[in-house]
C-alpha positions as CSV (number, residue, x, y, z in Angstrom):
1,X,8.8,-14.2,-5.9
2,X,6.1,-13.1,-3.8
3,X,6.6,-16.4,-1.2
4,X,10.1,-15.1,-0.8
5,X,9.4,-11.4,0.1
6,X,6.7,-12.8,2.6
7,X,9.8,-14.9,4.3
8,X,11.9,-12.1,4.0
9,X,9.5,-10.2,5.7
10,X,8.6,-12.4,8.3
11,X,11.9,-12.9,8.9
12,X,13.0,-9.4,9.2
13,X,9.9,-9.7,11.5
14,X,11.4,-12.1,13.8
15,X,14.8,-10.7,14.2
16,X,14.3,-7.0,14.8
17,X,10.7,-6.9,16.4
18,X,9.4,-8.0,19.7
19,X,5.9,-9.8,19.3
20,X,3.9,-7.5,21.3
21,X,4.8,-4.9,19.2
22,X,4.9,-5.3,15.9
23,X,1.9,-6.7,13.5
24,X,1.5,-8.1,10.4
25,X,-1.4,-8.7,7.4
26,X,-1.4,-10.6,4.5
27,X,-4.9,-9.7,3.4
28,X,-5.0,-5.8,3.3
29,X,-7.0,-4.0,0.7
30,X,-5.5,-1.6,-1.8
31,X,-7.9,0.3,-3.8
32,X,-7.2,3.5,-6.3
33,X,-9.4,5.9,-7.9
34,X,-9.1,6.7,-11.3
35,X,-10.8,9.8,-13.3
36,X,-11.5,9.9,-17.5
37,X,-13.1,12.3,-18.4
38,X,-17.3,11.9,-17.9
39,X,-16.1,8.5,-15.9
40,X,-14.5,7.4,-12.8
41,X,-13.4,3.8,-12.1
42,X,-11.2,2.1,-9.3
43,X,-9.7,-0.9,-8.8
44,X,-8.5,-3.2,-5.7
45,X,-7.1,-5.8,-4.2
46,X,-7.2,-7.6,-1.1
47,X,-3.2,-8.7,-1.2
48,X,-1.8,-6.1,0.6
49,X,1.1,-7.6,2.6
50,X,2.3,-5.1,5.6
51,X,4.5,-5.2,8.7
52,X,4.1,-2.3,11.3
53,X,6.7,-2.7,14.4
54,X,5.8,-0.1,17.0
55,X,9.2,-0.2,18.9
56,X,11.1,1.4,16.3
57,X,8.7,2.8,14.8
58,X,8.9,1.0,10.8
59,X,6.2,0.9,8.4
60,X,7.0,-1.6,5.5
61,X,4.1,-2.2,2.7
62,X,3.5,-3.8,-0.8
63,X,1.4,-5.7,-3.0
64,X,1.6,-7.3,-6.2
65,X,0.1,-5.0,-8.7
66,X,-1.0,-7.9,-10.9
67,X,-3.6,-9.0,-8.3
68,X,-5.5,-5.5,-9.2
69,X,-8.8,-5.7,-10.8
70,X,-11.1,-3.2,-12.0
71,X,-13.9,-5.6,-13.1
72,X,-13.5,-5.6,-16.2
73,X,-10.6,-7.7,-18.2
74,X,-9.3,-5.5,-20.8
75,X,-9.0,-2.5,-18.6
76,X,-6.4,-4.5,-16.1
77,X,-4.5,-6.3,-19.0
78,X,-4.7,-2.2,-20.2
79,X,-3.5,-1.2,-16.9
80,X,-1.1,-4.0,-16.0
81,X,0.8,-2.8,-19.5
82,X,1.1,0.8,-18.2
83,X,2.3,-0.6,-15.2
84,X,4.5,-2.7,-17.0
85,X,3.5,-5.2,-14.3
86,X,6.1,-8.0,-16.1
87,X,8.9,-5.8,-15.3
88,X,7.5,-4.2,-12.2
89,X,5.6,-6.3,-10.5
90,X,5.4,-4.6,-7.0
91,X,4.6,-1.2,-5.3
92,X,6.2,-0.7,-2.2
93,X,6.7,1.6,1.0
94,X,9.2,1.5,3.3
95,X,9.5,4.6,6.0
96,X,8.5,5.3,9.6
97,X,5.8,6.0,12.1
98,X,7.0,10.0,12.1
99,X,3.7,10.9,14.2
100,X,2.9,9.8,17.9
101,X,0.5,6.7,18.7
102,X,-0.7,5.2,21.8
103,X,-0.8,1.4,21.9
104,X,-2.8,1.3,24.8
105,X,-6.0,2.9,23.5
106,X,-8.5,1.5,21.6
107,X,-9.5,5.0,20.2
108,X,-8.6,5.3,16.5
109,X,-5.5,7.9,16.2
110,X,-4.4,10.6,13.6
111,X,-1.0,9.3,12.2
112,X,1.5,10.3,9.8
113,X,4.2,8.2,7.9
114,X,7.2,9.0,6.1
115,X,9.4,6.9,3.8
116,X,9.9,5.5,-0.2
117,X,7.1,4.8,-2.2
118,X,7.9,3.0,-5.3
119,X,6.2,2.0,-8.3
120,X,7.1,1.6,-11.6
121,X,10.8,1.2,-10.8
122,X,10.5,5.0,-9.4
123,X,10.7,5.7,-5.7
124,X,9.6,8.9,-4.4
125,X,9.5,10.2,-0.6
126,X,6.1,10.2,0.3
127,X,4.8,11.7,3.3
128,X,1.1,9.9,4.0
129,X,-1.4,10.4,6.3
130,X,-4.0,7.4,8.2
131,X,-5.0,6.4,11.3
132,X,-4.3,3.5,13.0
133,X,-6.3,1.8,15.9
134,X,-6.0,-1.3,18.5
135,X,-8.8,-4.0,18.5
136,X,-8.9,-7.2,20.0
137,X,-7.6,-8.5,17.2
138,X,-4.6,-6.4,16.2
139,X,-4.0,-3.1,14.1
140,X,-6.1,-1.5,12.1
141,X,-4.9,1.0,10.0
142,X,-6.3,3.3,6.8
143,X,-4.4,5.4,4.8
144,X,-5.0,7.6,1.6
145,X,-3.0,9.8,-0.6
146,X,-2.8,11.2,-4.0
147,X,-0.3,9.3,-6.4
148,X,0.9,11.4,-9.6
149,X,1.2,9.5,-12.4
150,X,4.0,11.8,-13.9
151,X,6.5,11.3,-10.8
152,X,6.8,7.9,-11.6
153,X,7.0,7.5,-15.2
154,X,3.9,6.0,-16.1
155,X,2.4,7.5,-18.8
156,X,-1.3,7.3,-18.6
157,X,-2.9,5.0,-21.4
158,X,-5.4,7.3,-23.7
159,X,-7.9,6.3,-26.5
160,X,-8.4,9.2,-28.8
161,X,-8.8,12.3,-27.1
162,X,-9.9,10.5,-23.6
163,X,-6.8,10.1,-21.2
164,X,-6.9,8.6,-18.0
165,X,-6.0,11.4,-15.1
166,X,-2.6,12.0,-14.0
167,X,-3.8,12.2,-10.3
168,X,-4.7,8.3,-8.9
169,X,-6.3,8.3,-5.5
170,X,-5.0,5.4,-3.4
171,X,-6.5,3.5,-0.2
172,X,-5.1,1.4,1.8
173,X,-7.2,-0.8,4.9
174,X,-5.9,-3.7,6.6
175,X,-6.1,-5.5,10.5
176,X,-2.7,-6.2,11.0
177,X,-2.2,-9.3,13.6
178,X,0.4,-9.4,16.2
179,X,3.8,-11.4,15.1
180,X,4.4,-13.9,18.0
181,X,7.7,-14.8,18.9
């Protein structure tokens, strides 16, 4: 499954994107921050696939939530059943560059992106705020937001009277390369 979202991504790539413009990753990092109460704890993952295509301005994201890890087991096979990870393997955006950005600096730029956010089998417009920079090597870009729980009908595992927060704090960080043609 995840072999034939890459193609369909690269593909999508190909047709509707010029090379200079548009960039790609395979090896982002996705990280969220989780509170309990007395306790925090994150988790990551350095699958993030991504296409950013700076002529018309789409921003298209996702990763395959059973490659998160926490470091330690029974907390992701306790997270990856909340997730329901079996039925909903993915979380996914799909919007658009809604904020200016010059290509030709190298100076890392406020940006703002708007579009579906899914997870869970929920989509939600999200409305997300990073920066994004040119290096020699491609785009870079960081993002964070705040992910409620509740808006995408995950109910957060609890043991006793300790329950994980509602509010998740995500990150994502990833050099996107340039497609060629």
């Amino acid at each position: 499954m995840k072999k034939l979202i890459i193609t369909l991504i690269l593909l999508f790539g190909f047709i509707s994107v010029s090379s200079a413009q548009s960039y790609m990753t395979e090896e982002g990092k996705a990280t969220f921050h989780s509170r309990v109460p007395l306790h925090t704890f994150s988790g990551n993952s350095e699958h993030l696939t991504g296409l950013i295509n700076l002529n018309n301005n789409k921003v298209d994201f996702y990763i395959d939530l059973t490659t998160l890890e926490t470091g330690i087991e029974k907390r992701d096979r306790d997270m990856k059943e909340t997730l329901e990870t079996e039925k909903y393997p993915f979380a996914e955006f799909f919007g658009e560059l809604v904020s200016d950005f010059n290509p030709d600096t190298t100076a890392e730029q406020s940006v703002t992106v708007k579009g579906e956010f899914k997870i869970h089998g929920v989509s939600q417009e999200v409305t997300i705020d990073g920066t994004l920079q040119m290096k020699p090597e491609g785009l870079f870009v960081k993002a964070s937001w705040v992910l409620l729980l509740e808006d995408y009908d995950i109910v957060p595992p609890s043991l006793l009277f300790v329950k994980v927060d509602q509010e998740q704090e995500i990150e994502i960080e990833a050099l996107l390369k340039p497609v060629e043609d």
